[in-house]
Each structure stands twice: as structure tokens, then as C-alpha cells.
PyMOL Python script that loads the backbone (N, CA, C, O; Angstrom):
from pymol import cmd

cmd.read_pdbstr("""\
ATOM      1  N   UNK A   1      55.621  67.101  28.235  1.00  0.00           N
ATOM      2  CA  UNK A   1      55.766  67.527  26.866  1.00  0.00           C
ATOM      3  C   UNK A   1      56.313  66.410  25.995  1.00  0.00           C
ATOM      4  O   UNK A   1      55.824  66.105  24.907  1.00  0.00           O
ATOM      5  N   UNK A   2      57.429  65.786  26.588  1.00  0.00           N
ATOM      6  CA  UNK A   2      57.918  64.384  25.606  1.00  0.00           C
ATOM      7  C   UNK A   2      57.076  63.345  25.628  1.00  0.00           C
ATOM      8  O   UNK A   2      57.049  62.564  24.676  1.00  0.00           O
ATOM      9  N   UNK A   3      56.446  63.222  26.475  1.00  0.00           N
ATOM     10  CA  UNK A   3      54.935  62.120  25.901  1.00  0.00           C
ATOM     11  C   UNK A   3      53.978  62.559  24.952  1.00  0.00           C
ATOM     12  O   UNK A   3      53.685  61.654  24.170  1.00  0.00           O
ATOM     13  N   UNK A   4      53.305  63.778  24.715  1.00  0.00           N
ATOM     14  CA  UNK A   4      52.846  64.647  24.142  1.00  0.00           C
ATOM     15  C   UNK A   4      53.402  64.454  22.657  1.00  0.00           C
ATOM     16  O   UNK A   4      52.628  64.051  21.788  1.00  0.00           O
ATOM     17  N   UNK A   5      54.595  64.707  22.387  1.00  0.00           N
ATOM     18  CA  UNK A   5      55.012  65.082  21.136  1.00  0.00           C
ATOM     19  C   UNK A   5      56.454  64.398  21.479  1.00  0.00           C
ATOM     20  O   UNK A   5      57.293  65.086  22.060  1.00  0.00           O
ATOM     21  N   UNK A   6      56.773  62.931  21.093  1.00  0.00           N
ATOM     22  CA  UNK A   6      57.896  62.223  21.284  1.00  0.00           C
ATOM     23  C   UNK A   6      58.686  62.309  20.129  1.00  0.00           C
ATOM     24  O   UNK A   6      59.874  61.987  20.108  1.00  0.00           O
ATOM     25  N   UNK A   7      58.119  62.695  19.260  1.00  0.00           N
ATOM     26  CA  UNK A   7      58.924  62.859  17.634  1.00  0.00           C
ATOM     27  C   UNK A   7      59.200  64.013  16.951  1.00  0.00           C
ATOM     28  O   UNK A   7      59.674  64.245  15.839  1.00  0.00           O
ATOM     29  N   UNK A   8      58.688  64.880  18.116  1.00  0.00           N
ATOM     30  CA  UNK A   8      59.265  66.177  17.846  1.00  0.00           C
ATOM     31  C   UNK A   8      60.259  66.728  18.217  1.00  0.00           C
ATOM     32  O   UNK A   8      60.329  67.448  19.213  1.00  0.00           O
ATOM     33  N   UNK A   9      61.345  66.402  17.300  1.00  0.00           N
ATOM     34  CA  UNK A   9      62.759  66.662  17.670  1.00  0.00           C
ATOM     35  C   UNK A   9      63.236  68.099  17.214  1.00  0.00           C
ATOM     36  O   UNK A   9      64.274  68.603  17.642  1.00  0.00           O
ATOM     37  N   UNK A  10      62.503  68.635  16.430  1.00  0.00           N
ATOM     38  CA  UNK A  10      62.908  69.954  16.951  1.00  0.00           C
ATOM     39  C   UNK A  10      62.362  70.965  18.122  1.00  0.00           C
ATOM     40  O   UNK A  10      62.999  71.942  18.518  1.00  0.00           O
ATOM     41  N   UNK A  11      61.143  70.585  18.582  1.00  0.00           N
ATOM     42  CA  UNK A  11      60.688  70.731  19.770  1.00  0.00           C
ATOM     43  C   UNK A  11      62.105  70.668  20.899  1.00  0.00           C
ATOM     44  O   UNK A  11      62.805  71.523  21.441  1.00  0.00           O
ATOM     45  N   UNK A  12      62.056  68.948  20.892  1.00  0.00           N
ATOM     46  CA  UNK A  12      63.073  69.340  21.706  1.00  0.00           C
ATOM     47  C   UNK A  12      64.379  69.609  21.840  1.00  0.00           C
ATOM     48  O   UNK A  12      65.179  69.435  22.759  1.00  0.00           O
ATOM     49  N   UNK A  13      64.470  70.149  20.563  1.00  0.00           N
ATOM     50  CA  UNK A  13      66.080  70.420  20.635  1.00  0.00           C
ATOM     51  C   UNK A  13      65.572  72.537  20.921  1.00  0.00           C
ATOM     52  O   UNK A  13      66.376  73.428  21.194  1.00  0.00           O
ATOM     53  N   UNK A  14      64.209  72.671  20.739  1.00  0.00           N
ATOM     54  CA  UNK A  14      63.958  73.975  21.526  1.00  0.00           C
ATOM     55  C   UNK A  14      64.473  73.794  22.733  1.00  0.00           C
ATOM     56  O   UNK A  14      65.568  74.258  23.049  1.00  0.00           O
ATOM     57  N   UNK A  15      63.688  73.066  23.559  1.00  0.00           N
ATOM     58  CA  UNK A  15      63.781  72.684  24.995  1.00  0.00           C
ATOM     59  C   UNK A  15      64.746  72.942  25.483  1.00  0.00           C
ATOM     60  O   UNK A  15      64.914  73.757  26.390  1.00  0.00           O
ATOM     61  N   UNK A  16      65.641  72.194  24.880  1.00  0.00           N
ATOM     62  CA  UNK A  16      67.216  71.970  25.694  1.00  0.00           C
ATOM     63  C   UNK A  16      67.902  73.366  25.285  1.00  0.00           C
ATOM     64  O   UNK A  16      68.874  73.830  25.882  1.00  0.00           O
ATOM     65  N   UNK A  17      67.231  74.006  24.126  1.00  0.00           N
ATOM     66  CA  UNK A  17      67.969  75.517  23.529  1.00  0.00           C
ATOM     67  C   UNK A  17      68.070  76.506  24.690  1.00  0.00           C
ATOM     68  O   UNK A  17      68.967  77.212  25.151  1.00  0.00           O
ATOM     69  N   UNK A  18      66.448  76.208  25.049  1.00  0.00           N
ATOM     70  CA  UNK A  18      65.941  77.158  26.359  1.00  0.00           C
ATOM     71  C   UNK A  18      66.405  77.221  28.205  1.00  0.00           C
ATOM     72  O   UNK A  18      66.519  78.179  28.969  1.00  0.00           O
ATOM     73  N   UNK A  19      66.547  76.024  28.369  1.00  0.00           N
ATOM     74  CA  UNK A  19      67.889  75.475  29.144  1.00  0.00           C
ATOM     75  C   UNK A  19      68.962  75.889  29.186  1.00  0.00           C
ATOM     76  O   UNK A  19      69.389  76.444  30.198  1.00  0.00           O
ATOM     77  N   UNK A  20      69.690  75.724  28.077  1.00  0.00           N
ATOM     78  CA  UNK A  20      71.104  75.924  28.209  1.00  0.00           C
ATOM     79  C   UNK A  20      70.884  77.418  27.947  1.00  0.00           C
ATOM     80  O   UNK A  20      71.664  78.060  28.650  1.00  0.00           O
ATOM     81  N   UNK A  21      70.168  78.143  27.249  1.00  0.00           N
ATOM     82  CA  UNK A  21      70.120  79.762  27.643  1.00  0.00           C
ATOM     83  C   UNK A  21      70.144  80.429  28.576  1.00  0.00           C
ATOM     84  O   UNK A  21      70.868  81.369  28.902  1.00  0.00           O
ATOM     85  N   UNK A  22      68.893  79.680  29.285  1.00  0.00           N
ATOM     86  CA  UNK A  22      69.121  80.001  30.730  1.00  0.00           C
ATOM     87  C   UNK A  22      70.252  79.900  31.757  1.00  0.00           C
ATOM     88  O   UNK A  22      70.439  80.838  32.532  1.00  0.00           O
ATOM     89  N   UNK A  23      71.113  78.658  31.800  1.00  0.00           N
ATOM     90  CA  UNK A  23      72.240  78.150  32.370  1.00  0.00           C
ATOM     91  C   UNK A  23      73.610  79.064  31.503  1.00  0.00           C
ATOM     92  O   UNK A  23      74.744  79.186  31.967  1.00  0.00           O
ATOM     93  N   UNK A  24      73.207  79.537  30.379  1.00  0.00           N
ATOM     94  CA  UNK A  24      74.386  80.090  29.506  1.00  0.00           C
ATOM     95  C   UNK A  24      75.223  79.151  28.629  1.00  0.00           C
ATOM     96  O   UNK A  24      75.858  78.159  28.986  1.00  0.00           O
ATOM     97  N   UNK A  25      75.098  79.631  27.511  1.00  0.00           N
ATOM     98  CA  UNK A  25      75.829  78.536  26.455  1.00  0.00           C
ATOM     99  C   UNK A  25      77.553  78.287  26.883  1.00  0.00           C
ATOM    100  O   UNK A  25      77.887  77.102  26.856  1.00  0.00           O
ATOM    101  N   UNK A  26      78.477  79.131  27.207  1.00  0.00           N
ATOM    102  CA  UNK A  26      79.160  79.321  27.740  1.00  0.00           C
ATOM    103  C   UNK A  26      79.602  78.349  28.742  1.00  0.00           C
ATOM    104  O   UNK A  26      80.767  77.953  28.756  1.00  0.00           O
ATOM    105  N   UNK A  27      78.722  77.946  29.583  1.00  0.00           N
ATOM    106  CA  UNK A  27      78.805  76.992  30.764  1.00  0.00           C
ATOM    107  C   UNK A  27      78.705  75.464  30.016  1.00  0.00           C
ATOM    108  O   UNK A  27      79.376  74.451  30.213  1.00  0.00           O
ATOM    109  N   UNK A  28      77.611  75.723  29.096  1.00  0.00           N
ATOM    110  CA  UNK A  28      77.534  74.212  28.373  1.00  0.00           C
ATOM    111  C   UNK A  28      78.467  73.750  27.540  1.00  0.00           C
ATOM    112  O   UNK A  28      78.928  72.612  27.623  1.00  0.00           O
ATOM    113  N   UNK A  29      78.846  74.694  26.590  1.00  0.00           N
ATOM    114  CA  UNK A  29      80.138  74.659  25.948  1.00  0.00           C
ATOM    115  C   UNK A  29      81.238  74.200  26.448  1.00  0.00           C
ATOM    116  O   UNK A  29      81.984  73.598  25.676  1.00  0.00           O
ATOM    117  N   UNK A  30      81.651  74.364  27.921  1.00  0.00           N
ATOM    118  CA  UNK A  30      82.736  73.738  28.773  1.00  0.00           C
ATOM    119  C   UNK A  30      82.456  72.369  29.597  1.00  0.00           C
ATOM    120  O   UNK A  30      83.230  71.431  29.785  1.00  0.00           O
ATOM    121  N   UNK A  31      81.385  72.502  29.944  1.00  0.00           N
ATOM    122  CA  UNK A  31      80.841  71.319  30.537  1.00  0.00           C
ATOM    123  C   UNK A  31      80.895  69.891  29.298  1.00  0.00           C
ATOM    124  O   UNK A  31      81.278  68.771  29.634  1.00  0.00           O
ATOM    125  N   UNK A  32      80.580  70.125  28.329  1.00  0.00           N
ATOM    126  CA  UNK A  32      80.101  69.323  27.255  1.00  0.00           C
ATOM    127  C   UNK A  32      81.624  69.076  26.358  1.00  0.00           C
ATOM    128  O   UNK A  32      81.719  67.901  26.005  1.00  0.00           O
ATOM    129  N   UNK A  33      82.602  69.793  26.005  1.00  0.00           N
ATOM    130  CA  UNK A  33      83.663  69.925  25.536  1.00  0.00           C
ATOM    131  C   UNK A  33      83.250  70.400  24.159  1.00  0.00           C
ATOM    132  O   UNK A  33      84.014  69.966  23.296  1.00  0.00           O
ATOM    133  N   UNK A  34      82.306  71.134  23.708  1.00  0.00           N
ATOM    134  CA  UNK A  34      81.911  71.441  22.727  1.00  0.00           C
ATOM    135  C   UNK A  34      82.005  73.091  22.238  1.00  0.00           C
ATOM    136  O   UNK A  34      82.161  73.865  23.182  1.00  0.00           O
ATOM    137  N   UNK A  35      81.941  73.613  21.101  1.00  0.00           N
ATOM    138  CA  UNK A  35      82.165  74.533  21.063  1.00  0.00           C
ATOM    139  C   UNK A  35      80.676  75.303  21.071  1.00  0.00           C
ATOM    140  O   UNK A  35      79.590  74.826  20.742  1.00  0.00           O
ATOM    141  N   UNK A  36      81.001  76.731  21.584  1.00  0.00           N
ATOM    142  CA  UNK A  36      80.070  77.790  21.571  1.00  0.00           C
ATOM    143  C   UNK A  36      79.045  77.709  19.794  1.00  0.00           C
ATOM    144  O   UNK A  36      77.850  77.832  19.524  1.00  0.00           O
ATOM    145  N   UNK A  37      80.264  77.452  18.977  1.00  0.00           N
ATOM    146  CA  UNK A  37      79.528  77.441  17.960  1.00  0.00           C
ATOM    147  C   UNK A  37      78.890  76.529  17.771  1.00  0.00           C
ATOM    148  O   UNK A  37      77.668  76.575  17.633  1.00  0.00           O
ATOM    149  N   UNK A  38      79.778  75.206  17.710  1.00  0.00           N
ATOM    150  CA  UNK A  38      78.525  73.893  17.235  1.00  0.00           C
ATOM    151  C   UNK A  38      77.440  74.112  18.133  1.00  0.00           C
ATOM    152  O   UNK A  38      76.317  74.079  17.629  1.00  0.00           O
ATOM    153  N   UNK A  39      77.551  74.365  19.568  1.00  0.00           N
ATOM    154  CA  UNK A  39      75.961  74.328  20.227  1.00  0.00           C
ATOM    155  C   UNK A  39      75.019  75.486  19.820  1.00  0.00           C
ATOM    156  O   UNK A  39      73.835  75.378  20.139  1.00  0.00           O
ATOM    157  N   UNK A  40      75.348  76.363  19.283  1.00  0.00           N
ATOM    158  CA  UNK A  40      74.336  77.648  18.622  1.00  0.00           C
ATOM    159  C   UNK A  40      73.974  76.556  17.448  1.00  0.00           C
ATOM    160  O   UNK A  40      73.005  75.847  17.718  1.00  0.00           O
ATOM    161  N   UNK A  41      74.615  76.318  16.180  1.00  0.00           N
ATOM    162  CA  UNK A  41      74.549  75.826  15.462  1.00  0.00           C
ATOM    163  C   UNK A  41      73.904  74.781  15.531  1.00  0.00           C
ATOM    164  O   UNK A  41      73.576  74.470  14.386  1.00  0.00           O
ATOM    165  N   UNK A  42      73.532  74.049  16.277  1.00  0.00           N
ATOM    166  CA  UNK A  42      72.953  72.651  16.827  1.00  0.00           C
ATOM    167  C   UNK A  42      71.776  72.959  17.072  1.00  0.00           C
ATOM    168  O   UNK A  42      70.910  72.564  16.290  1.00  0.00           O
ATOM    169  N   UNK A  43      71.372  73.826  18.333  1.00  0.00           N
ATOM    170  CA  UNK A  43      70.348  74.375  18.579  1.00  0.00           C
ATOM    171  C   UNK A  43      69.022  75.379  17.654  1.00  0.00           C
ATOM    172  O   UNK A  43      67.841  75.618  17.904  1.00  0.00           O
ATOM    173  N   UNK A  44      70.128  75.836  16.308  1.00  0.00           N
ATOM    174  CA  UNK A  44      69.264  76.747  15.404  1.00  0.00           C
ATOM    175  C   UNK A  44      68.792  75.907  14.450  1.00  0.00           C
ATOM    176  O   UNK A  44      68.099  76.305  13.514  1.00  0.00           O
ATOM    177  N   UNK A  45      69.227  74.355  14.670  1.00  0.00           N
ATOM    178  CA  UNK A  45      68.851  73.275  13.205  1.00  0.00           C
ATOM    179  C   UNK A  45      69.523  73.443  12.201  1.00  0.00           C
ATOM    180  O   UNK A  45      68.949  73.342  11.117  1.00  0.00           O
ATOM    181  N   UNK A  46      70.975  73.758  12.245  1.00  0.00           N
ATOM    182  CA  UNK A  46      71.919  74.165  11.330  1.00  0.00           C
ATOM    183  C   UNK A  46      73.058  72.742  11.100  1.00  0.00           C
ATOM    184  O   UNK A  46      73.494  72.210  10.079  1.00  0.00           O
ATOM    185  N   UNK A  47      73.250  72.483  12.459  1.00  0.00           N
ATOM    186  CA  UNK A  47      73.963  71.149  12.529  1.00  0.00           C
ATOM    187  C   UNK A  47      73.174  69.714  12.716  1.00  0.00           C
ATOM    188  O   UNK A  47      72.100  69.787  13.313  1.00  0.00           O
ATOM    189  N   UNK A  48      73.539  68.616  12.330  1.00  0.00           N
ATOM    190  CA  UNK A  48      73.064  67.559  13.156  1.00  0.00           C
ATOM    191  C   UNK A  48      73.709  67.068  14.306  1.00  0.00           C
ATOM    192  O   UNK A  48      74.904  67.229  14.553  1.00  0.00           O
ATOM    193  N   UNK A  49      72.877  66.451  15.021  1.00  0.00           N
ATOM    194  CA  UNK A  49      73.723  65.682  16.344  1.00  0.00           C
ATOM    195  C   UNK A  49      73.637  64.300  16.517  1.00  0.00           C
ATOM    196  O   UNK A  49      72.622  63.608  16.610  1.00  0.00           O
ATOM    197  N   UNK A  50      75.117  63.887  16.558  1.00  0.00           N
ATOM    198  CA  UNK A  50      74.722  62.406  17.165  1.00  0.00           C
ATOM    199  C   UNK A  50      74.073  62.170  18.479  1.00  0.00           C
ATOM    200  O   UNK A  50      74.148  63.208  19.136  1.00  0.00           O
ATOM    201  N   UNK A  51      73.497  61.271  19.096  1.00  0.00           N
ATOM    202  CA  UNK A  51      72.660  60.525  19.845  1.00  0.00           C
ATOM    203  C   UNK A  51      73.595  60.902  21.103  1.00  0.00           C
ATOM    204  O   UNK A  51      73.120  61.443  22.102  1.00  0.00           O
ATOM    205  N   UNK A  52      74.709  60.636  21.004  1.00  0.00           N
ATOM    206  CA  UNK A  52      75.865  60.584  22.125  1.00  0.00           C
ATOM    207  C   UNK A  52      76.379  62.790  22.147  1.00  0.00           C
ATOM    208  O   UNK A  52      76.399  63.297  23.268  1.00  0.00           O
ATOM    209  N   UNK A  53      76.530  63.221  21.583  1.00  0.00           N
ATOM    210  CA  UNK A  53      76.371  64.587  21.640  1.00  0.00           C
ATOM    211  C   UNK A  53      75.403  65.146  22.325  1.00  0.00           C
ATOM    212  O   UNK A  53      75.631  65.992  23.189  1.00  0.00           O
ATOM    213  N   UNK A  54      74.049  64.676  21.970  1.00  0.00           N
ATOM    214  CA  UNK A  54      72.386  64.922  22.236  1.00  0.00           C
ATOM    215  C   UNK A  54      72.603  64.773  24.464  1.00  0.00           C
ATOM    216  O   UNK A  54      72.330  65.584  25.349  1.00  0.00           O
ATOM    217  N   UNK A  55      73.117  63.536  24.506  1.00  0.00           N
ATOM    218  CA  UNK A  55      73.223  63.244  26.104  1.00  0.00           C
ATOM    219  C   UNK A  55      74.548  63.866  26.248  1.00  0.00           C
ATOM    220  O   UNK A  55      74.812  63.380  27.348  1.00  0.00           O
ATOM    221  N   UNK A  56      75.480  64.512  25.985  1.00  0.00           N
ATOM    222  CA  UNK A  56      76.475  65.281  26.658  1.00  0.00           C
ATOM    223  C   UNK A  56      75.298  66.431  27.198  1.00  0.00           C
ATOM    224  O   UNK A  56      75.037  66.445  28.400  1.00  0.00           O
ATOM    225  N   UNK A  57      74.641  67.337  26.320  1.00  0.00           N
ATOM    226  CA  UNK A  57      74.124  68.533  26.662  1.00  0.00           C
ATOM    227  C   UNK A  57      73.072  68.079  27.565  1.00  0.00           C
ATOM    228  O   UNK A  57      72.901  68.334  28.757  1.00  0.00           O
ATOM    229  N   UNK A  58      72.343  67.290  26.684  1.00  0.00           N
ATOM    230  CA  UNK A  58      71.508  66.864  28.414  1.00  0.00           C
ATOM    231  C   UNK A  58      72.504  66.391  29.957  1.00  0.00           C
ATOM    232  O   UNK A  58      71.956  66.625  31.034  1.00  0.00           O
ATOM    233  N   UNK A  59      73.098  66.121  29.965  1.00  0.00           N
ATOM    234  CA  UNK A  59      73.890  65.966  31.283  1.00  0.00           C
ATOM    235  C   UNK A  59      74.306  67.417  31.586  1.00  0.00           C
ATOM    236  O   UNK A  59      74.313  67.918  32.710  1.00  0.00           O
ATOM    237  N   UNK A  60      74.691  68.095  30.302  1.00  0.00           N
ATOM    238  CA  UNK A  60      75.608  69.146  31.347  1.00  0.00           C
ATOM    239  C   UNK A  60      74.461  69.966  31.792  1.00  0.00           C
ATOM    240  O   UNK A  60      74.620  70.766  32.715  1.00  0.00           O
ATOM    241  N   UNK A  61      73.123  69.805  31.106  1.00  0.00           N
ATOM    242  CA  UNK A  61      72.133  70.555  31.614  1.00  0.00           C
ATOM    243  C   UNK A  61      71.295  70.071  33.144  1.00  0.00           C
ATOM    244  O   UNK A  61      70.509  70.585  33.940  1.00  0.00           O
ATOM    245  N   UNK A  62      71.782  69.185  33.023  1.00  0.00           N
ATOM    246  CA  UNK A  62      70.934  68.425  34.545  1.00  0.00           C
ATOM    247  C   UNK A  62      69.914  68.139  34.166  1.00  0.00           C
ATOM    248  O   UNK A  62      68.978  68.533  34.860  1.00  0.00           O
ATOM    249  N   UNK A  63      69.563  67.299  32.860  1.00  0.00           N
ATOM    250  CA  UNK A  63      68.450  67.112  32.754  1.00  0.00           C
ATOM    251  C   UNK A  63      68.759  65.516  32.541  1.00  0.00           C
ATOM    252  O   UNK A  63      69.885  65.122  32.237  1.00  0.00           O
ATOM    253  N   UNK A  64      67.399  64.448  32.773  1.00  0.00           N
ATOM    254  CA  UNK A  64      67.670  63.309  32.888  1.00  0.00           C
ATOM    255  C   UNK A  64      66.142  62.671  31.605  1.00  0.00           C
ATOM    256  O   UNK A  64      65.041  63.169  31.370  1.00  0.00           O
ATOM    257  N   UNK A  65      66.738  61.582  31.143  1.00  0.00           N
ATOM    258  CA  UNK A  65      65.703  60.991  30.098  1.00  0.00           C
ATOM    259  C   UNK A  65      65.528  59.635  30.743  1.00  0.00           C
ATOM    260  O   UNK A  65      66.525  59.045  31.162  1.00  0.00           O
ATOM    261  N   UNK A  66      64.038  58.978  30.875  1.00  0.00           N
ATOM    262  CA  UNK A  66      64.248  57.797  31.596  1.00  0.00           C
ATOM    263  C   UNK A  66      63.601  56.925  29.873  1.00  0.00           C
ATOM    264  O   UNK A  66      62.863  57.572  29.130  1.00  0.00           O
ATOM    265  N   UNK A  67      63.926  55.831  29.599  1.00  0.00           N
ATOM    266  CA  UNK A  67      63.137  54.670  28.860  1.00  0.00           C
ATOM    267  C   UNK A  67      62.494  54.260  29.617  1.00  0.00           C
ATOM    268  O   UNK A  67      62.736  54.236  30.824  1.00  0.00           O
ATOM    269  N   UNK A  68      60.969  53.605  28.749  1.00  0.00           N
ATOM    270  CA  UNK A  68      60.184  52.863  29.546  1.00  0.00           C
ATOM    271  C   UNK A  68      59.822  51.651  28.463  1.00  0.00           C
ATOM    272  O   UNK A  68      60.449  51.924  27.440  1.00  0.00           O
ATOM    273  N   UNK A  69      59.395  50.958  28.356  1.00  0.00           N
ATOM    274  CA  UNK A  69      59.228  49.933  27.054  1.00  0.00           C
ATOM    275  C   UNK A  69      57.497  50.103  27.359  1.00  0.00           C
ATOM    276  O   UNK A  69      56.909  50.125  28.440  1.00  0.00           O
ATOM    277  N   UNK A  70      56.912  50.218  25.838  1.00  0.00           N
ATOM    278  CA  UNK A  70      55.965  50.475  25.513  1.00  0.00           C
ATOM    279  C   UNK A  70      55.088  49.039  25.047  1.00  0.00           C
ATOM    280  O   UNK A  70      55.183  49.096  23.821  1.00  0.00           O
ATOM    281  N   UNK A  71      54.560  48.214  25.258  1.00  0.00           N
ATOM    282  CA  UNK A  71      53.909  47.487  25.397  1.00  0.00           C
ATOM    283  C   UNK A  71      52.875  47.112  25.936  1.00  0.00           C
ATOM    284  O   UNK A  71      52.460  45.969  25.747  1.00  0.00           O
TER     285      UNK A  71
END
""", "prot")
cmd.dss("prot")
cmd.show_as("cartoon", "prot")
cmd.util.cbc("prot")
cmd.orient("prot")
């Protein structure tokens, strides 16, 4: 899907919505040191996120992003 549509950042800030739903916001919220709210809020396109926020939730989700250089 992220090769597909790499600039679709609200796509994937679905993605990771659907994730941490599954896992429970609750769990991410503690894992991440973040609150229940900013991550609803984050996830509904209400907040922005820094870059470094963006990889807390991906970690606490077990999810991994690799770079590749495009050339």
C-alpha cells in the first residue's frame, strides 16, 4: 500500500488508526507516552504530528518503515 500511494498521508495515518484500534488506543497511549486524546485527535486529522511522534506510534505498534533510495 505505501508504494502504491506514498503521499498519502492520510491514508496512512488510517493505517496506523486501524492498528492501534485493534491493539487498543489505551495500550498505545502508554507505550508511546502520549495521551488517549492527542492519539484520537491525531488519528481523526484534528492534530498534526511531528515526524518523531509519527515513529513513537509506529514502534509501539510493531510496525517497521524501511528507506530505500530511489534512483
Amino acid at each position: 500500500w505505501l508504494s502504491e500511494a506514498p503521499d498519502d498521508i492520510a491514508g496512512i495515518m488510517r493505517a496506523l488508526r486501524d492498528i492501534a484500534m485493534a491493539k487498543g488506543i489505551a495500550a498505545i497511549a502508554q507505550d508511546t507516552g502520549l495521551s488517549k486524546e492527542v492519539l484520537n485527535n491525531s488519528f481523526n486529522h484534528q492534530e498534526e504530528l511531528s515526524f518523531a511522534t509519527v515513529l513513537k506510534i509506529v514502534k509501539a505498534l510493531g510496525v517497521t518503515f524501511h528507506a530505500q533510495a530511489s534512483f
